[in-house]
mmCIF entry with sequence, helices, sheets and N, C-alpha, C, O atoms, coordinates in Angstrom:
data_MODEL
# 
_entry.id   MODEL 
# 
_entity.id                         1 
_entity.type                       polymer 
_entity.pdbx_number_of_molecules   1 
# 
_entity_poly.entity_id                      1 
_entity_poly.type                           'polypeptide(L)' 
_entity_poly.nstd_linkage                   no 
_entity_poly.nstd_monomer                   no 
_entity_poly.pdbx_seq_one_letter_code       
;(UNK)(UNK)(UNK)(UNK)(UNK)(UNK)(UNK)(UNK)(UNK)(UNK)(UNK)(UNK)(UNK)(UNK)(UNK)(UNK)
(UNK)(UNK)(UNK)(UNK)(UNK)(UNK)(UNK)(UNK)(UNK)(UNK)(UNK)(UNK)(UNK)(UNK)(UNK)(UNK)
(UNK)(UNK)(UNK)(UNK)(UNK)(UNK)(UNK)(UNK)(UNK)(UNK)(UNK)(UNK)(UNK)(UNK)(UNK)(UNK)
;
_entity_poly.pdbx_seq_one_letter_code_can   XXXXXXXXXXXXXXXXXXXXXXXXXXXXXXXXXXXXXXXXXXXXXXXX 
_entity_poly.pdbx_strand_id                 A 
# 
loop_
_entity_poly_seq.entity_id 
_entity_poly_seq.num 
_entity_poly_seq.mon_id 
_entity_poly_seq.hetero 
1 1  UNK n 
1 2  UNK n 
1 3  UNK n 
1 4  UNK n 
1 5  UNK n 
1 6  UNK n 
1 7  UNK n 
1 8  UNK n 
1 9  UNK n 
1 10 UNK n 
1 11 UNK n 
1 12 UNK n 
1 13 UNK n 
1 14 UNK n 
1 15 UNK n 
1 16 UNK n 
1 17 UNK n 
1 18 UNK n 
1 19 UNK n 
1 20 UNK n 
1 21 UNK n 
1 22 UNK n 
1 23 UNK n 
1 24 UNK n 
1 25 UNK n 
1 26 UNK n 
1 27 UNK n 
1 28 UNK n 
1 29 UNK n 
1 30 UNK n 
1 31 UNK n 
1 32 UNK n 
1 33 UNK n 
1 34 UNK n 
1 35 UNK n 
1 36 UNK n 
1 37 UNK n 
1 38 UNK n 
1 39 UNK n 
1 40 UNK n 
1 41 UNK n 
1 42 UNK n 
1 43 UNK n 
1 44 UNK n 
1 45 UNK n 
1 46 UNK n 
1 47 UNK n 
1 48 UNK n 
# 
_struct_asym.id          A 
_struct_asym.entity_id   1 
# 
loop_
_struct_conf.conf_type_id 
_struct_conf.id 
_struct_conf.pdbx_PDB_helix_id 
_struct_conf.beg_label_comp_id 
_struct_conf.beg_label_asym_id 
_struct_conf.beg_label_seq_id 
_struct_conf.pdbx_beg_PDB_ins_code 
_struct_conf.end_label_comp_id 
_struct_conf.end_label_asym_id 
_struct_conf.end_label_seq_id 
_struct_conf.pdbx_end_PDB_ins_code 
_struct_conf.beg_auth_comp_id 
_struct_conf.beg_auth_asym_id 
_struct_conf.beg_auth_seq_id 
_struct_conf.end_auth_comp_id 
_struct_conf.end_auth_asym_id 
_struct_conf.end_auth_seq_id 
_struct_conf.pdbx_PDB_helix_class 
_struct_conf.details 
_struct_conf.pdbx_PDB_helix_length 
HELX_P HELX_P1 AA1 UNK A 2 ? UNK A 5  ? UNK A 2 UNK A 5  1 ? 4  
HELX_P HELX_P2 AA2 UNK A 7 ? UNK A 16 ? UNK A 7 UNK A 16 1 ? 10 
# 
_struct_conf_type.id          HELX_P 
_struct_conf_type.criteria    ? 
_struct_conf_type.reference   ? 
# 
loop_
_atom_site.group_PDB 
_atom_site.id 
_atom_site.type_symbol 
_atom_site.label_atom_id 
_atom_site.label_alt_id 
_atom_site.label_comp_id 
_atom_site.label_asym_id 
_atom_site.label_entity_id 
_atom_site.label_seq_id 
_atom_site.pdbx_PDB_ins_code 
_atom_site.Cartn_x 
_atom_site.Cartn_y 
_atom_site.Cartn_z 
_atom_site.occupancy 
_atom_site.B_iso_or_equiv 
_atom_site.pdbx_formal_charge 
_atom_site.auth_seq_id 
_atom_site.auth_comp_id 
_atom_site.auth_asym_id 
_atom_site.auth_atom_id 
_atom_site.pdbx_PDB_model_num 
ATOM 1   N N  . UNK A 1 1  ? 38.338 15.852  3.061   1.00 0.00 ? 1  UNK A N  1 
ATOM 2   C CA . UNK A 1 1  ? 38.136 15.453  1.685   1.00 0.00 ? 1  UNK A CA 1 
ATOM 3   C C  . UNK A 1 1  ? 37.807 13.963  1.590   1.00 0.00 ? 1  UNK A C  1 
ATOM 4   O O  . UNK A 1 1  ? 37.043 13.625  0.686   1.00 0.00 ? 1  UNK A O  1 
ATOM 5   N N  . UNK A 1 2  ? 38.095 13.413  2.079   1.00 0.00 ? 2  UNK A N  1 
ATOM 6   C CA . UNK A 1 2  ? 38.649 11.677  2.605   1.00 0.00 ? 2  UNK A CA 1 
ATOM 7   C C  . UNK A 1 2  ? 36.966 11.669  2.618   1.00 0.00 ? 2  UNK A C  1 
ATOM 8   O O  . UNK A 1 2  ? 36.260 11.467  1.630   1.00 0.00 ? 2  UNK A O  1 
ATOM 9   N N  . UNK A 1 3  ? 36.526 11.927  3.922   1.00 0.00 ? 3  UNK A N  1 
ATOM 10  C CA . UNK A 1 3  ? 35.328 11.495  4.374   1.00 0.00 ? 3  UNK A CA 1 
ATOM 11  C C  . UNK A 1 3  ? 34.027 12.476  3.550   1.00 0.00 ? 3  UNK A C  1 
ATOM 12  O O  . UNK A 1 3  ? 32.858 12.235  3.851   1.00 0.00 ? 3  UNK A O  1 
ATOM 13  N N  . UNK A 1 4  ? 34.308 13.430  2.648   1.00 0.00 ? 4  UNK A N  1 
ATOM 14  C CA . UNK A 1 4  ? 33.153 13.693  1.382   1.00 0.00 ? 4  UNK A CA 1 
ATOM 15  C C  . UNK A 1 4  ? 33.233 12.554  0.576   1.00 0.00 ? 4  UNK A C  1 
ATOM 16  O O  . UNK A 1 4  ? 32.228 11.994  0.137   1.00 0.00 ? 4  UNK A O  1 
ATOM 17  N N  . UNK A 1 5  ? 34.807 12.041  0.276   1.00 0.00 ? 5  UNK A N  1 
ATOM 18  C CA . UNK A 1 5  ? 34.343 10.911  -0.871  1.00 0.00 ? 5  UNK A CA 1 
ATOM 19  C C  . UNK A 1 5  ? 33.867 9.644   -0.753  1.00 0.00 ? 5  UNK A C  1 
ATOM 20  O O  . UNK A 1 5  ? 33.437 8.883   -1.620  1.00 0.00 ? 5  UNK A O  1 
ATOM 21  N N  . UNK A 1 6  ? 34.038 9.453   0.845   1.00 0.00 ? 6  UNK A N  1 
ATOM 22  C CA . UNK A 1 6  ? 33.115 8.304   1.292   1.00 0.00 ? 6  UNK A CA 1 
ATOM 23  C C  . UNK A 1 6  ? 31.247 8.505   1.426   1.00 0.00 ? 6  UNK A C  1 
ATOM 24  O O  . UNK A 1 6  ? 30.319 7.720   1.229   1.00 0.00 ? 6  UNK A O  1 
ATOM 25  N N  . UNK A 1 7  ? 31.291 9.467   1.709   1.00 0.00 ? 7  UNK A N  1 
ATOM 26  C CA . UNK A 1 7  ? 29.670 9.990   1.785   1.00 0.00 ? 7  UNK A CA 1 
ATOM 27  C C  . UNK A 1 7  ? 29.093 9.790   0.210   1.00 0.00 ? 7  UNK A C  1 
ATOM 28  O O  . UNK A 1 7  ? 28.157 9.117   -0.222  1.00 0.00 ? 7  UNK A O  1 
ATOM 29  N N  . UNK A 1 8  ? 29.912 10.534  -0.349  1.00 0.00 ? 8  UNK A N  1 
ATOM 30  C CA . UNK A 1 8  ? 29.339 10.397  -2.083  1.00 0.00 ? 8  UNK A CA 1 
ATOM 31  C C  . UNK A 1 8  ? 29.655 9.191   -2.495  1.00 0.00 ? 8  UNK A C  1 
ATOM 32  O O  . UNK A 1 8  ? 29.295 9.240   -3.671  1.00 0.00 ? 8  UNK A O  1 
ATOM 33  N N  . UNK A 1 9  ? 30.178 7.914   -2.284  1.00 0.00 ? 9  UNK A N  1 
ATOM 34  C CA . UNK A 1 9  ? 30.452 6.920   -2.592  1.00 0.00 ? 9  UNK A CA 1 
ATOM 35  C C  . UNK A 1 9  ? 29.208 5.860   -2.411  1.00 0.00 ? 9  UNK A C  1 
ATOM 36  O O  . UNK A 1 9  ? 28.508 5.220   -3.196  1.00 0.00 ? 9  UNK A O  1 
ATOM 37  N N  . UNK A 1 10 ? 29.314 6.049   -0.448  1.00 0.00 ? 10 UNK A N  1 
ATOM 38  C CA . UNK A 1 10 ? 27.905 5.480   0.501   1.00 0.00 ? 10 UNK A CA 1 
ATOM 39  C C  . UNK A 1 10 ? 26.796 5.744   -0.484  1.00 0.00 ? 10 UNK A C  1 
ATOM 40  O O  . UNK A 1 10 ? 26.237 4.774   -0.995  1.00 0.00 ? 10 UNK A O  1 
ATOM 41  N N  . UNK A 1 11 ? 26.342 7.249   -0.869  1.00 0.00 ? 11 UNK A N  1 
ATOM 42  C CA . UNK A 1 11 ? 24.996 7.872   -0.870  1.00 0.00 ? 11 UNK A CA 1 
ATOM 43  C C  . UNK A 1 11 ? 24.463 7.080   -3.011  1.00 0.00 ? 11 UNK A C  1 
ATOM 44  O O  . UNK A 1 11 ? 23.454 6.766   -3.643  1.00 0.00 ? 11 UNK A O  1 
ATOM 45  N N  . UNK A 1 12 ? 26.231 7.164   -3.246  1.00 0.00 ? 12 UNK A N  1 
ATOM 46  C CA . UNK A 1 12 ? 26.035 6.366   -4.861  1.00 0.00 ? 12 UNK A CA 1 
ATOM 47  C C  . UNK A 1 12 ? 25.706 4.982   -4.646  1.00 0.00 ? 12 UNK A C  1 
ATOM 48  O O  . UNK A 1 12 ? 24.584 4.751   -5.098  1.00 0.00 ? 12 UNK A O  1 
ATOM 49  N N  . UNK A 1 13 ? 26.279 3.916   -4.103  1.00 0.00 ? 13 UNK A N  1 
ATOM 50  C CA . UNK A 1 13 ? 25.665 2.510   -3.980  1.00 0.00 ? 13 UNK A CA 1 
ATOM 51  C C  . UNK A 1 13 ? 24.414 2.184   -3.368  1.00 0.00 ? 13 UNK A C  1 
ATOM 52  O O  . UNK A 1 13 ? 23.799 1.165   -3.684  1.00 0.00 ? 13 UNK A O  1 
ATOM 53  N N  . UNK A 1 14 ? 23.898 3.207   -2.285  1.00 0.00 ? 14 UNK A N  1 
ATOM 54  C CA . UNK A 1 14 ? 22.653 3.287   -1.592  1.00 0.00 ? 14 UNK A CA 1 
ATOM 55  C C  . UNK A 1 14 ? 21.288 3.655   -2.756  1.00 0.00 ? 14 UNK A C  1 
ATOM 56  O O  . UNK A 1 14 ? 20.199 3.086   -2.691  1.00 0.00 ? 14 UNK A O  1 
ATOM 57  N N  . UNK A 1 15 ? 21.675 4.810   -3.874  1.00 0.00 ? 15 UNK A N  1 
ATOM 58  C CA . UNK A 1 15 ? 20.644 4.960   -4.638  1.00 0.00 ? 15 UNK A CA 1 
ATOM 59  C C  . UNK A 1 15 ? 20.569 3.923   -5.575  1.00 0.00 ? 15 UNK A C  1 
ATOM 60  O O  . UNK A 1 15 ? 19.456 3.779   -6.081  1.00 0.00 ? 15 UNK A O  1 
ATOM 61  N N  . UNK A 1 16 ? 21.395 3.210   -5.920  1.00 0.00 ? 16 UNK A N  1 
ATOM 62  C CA . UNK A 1 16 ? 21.674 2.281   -6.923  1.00 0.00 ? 16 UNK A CA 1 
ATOM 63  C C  . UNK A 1 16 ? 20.557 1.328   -6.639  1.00 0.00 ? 16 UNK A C  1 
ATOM 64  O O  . UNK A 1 16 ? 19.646 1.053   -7.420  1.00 0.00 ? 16 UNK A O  1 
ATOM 65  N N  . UNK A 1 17 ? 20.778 0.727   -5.102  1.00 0.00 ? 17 UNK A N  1 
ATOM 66  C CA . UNK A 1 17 ? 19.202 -0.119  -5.229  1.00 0.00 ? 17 UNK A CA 1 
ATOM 67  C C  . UNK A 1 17 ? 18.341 -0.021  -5.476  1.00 0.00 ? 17 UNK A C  1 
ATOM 68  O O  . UNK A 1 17 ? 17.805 1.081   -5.363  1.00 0.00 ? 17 UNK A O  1 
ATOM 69  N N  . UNK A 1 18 ? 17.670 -1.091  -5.963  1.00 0.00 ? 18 UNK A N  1 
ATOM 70  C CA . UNK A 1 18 ? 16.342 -1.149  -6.783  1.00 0.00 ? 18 UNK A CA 1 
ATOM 71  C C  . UNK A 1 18 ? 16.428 -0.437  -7.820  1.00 0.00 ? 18 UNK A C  1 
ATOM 72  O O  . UNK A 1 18 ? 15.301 -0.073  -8.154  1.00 0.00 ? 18 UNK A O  1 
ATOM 73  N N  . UNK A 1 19 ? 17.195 -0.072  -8.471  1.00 0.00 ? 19 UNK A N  1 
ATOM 74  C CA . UNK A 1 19 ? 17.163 1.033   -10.301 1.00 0.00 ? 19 UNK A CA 1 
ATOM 75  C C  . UNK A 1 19 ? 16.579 0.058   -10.807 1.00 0.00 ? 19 UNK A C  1 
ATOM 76  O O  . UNK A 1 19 ? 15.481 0.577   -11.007 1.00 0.00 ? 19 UNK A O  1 
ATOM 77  N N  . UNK A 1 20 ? 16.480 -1.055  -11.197 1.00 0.00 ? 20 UNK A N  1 
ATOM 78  C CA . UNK A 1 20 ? 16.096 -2.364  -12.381 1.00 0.00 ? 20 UNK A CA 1 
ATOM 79  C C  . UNK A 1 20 ? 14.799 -2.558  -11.647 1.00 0.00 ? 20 UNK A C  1 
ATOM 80  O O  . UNK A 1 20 ? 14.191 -3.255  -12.459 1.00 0.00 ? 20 UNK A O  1 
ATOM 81  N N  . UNK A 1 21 ? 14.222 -2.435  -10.921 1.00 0.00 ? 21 UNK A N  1 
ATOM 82  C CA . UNK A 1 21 ? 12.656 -2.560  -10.444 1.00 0.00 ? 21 UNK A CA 1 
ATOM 83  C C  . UNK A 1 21 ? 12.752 -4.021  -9.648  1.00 0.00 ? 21 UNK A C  1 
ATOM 84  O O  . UNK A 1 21 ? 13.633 -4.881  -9.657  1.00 0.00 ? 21 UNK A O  1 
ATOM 85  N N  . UNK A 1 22 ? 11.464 -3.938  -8.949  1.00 0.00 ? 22 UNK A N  1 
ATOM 86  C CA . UNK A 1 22 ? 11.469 -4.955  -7.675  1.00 0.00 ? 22 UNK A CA 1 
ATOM 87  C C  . UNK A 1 22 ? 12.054 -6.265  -8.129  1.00 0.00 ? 22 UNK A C  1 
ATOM 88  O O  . UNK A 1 22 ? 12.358 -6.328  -9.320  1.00 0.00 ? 22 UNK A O  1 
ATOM 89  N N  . UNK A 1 23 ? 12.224 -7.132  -7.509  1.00 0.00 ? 23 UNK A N  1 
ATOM 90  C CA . UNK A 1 23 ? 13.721 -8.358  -7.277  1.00 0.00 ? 23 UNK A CA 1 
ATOM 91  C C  . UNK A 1 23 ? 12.690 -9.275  -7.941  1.00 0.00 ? 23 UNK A C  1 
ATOM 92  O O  . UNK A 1 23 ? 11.473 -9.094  -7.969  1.00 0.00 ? 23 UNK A O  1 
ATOM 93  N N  . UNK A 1 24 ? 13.272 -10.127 -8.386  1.00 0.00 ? 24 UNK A N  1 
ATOM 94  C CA . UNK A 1 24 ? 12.179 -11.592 -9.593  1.00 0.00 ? 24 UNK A CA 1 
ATOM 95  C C  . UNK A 1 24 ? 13.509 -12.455 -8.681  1.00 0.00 ? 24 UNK A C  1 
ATOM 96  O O  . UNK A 1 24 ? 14.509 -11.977 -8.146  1.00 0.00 ? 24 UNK A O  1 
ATOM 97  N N  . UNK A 1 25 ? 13.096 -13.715 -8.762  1.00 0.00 ? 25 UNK A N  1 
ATOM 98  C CA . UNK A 1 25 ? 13.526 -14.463 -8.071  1.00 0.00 ? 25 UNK A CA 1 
ATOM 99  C C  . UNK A 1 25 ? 14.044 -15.734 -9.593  1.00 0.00 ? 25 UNK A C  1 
ATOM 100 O O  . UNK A 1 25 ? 13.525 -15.667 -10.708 1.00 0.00 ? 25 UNK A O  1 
ATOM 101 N N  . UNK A 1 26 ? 14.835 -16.481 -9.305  1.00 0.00 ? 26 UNK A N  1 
ATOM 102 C CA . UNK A 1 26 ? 15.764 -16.849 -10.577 1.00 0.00 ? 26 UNK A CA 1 
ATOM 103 C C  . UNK A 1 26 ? 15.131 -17.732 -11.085 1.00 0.00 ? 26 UNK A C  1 
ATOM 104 O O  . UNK A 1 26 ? 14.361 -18.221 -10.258 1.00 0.00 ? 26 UNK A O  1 
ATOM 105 N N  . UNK A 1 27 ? 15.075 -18.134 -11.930 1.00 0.00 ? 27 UNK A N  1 
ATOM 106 C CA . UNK A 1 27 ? 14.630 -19.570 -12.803 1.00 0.00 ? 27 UNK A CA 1 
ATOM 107 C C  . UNK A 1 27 ? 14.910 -20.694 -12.051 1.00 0.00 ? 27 UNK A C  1 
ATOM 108 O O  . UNK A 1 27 ? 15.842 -20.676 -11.247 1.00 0.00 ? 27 UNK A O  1 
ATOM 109 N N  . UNK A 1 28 ? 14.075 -21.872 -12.247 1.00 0.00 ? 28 UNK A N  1 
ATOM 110 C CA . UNK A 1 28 ? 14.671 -23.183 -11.438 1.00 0.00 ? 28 UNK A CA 1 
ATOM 111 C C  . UNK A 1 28 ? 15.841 -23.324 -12.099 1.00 0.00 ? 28 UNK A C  1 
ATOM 112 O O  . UNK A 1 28 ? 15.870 -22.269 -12.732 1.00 0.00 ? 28 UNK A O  1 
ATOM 113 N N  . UNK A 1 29 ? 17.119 -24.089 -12.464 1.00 0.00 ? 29 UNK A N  1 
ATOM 114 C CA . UNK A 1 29 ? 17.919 -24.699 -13.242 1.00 0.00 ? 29 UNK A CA 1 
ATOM 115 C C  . UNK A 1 29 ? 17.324 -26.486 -14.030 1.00 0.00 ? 29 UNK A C  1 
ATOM 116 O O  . UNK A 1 29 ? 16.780 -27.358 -13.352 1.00 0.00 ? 29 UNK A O  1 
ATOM 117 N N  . UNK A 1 30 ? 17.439 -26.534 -14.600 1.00 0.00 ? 30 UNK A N  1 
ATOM 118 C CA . UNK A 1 30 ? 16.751 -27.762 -15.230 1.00 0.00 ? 30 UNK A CA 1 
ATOM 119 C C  . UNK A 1 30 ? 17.127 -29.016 -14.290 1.00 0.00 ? 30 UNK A C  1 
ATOM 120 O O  . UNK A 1 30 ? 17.692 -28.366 -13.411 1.00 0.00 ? 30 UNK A O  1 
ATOM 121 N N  . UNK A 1 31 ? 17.181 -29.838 -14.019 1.00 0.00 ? 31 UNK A N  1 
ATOM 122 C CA . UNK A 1 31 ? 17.852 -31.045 -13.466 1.00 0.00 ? 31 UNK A CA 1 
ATOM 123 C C  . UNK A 1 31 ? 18.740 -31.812 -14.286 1.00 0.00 ? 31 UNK A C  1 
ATOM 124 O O  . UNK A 1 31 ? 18.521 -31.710 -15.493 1.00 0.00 ? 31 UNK A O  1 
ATOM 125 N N  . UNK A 1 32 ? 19.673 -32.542 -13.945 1.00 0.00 ? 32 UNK A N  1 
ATOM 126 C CA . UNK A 1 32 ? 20.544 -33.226 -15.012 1.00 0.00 ? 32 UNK A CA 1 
ATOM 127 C C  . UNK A 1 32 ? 20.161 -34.500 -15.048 1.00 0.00 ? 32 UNK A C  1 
ATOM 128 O O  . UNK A 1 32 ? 19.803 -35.139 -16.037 1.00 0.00 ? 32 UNK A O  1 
ATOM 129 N N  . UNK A 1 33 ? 20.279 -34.976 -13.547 1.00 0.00 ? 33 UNK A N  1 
ATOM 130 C CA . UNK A 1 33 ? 19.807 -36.721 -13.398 1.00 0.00 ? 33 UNK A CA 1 
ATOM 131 C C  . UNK A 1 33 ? 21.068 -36.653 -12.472 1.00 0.00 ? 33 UNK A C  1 
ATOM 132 O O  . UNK A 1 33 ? 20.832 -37.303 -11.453 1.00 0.00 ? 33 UNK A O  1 
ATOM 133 N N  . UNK A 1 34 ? 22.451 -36.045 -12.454 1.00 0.00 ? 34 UNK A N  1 
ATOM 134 C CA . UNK A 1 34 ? 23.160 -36.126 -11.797 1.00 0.00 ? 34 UNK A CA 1 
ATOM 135 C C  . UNK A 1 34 ? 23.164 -35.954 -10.642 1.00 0.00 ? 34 UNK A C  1 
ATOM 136 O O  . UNK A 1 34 ? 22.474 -35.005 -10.269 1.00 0.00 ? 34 UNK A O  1 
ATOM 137 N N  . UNK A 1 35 ? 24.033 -36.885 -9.379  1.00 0.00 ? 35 UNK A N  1 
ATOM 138 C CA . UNK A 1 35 ? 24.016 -36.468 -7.994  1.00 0.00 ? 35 UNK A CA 1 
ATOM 139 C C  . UNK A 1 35 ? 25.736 -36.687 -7.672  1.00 0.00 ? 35 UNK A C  1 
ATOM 140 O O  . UNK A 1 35 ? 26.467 -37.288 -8.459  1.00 0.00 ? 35 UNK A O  1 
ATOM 141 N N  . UNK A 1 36 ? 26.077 -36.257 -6.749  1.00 0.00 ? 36 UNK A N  1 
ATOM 142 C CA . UNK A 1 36 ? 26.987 -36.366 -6.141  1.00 0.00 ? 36 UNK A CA 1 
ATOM 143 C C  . UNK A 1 36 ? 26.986 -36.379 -5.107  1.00 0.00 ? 36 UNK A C  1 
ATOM 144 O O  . UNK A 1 36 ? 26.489 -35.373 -4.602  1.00 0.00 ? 36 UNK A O  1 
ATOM 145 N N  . UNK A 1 37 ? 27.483 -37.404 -4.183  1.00 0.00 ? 37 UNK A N  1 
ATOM 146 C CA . UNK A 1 37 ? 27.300 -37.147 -2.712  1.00 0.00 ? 37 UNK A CA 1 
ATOM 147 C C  . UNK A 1 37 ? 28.771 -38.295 -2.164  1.00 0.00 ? 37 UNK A C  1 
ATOM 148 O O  . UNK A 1 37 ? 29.134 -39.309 -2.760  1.00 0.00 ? 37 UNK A O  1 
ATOM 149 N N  . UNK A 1 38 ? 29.406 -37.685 -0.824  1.00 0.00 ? 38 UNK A N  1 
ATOM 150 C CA . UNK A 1 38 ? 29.975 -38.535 -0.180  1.00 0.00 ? 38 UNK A CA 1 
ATOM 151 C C  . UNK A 1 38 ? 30.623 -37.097 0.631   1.00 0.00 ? 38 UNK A C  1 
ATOM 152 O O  . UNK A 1 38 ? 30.299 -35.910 0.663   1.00 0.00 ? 38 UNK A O  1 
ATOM 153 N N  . UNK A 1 39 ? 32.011 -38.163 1.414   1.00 0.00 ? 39 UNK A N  1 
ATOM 154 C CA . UNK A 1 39 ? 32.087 -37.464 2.979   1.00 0.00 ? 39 UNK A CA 1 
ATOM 155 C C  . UNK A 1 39 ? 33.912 -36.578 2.571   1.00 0.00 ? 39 UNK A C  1 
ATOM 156 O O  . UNK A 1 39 ? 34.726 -36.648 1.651   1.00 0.00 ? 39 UNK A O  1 
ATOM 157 N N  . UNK A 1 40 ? 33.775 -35.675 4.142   1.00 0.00 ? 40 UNK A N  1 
ATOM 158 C CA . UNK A 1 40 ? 35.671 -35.714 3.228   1.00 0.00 ? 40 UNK A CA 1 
ATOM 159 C C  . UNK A 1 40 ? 35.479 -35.034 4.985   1.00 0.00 ? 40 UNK A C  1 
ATOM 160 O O  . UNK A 1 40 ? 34.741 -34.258 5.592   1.00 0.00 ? 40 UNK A O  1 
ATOM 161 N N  . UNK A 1 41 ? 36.884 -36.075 5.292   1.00 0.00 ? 41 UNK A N  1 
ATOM 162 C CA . UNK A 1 41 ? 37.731 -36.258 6.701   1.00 0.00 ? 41 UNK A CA 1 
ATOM 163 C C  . UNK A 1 41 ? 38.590 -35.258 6.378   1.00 0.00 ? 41 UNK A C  1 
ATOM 164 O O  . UNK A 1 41 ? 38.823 -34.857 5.238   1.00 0.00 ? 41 UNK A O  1 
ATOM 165 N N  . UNK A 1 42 ? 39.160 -34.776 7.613   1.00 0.00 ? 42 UNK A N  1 
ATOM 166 C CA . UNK A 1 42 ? 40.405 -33.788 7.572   1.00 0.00 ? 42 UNK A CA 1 
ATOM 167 C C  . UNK A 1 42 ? 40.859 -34.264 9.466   1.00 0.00 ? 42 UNK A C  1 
ATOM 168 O O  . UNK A 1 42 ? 40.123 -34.264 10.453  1.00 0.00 ? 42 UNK A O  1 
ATOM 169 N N  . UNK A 1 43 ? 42.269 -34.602 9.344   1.00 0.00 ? 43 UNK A N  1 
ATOM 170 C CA . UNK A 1 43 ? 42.729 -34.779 10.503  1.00 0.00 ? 43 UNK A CA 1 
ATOM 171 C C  . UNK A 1 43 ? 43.414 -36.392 10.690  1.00 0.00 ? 43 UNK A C  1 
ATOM 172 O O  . UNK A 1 43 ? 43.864 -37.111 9.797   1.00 0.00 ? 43 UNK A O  1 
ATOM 173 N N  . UNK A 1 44 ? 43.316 -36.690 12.248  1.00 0.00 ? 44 UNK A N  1 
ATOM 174 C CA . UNK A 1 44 ? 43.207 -38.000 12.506  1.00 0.00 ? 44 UNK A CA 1 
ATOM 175 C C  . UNK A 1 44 ? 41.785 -38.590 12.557  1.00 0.00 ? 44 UNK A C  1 
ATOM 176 O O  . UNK A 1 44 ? 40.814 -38.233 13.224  1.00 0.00 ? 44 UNK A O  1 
ATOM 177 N N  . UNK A 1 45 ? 41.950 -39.748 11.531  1.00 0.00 ? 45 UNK A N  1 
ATOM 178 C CA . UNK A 1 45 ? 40.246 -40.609 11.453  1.00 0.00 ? 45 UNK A CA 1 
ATOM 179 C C  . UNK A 1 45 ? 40.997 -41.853 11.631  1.00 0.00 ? 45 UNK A C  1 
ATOM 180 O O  . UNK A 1 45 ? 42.095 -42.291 11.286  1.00 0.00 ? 45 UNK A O  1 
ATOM 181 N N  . UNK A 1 46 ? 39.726 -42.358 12.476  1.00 0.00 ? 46 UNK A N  1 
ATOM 182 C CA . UNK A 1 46 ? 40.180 -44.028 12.949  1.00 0.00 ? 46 UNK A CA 1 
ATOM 183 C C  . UNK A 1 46 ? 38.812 -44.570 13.317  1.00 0.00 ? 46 UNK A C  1 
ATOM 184 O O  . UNK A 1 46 ? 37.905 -44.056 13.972  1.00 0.00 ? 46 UNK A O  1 
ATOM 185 N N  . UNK A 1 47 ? 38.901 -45.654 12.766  1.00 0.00 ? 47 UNK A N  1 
ATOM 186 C CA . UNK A 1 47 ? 37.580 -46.502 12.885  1.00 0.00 ? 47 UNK A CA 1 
ATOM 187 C C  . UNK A 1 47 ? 37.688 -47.687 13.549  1.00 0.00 ? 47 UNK A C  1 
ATOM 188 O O  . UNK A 1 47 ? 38.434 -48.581 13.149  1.00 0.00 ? 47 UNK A O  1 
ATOM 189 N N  . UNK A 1 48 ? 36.724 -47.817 14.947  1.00 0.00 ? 48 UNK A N  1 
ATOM 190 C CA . UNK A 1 48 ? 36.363 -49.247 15.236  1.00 0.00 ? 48 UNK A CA 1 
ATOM 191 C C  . UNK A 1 48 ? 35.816 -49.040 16.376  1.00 0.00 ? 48 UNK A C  1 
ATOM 192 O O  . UNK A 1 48 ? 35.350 -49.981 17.017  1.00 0.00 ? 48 UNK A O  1 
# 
């Protein structure tokens, strides 16, 4: 029983692809002007 409801489970997420029609790829996001950048240590850090 176990392994019918995995088959009908498999065979349900397998048809599911592609229902909404071929893949579109996302919008750019606008830019803000914002950046963020810098570092991040974990451990012993020692400099010289």
């Amino acid at each position: 029983m176990i392994r019918a409801t995995l088959i009908v489970a498999l065979l349900m997420g397998l048809s599911a692809c592609g229902v909404d029609g071929r893949p579109t790829p996302p919008e750019p996001r606008p830019t803000t002007g914002i950046s963020i950048t810098g570092t991040a240590e974990m451990g012993i850090v020692g400099g010289s």
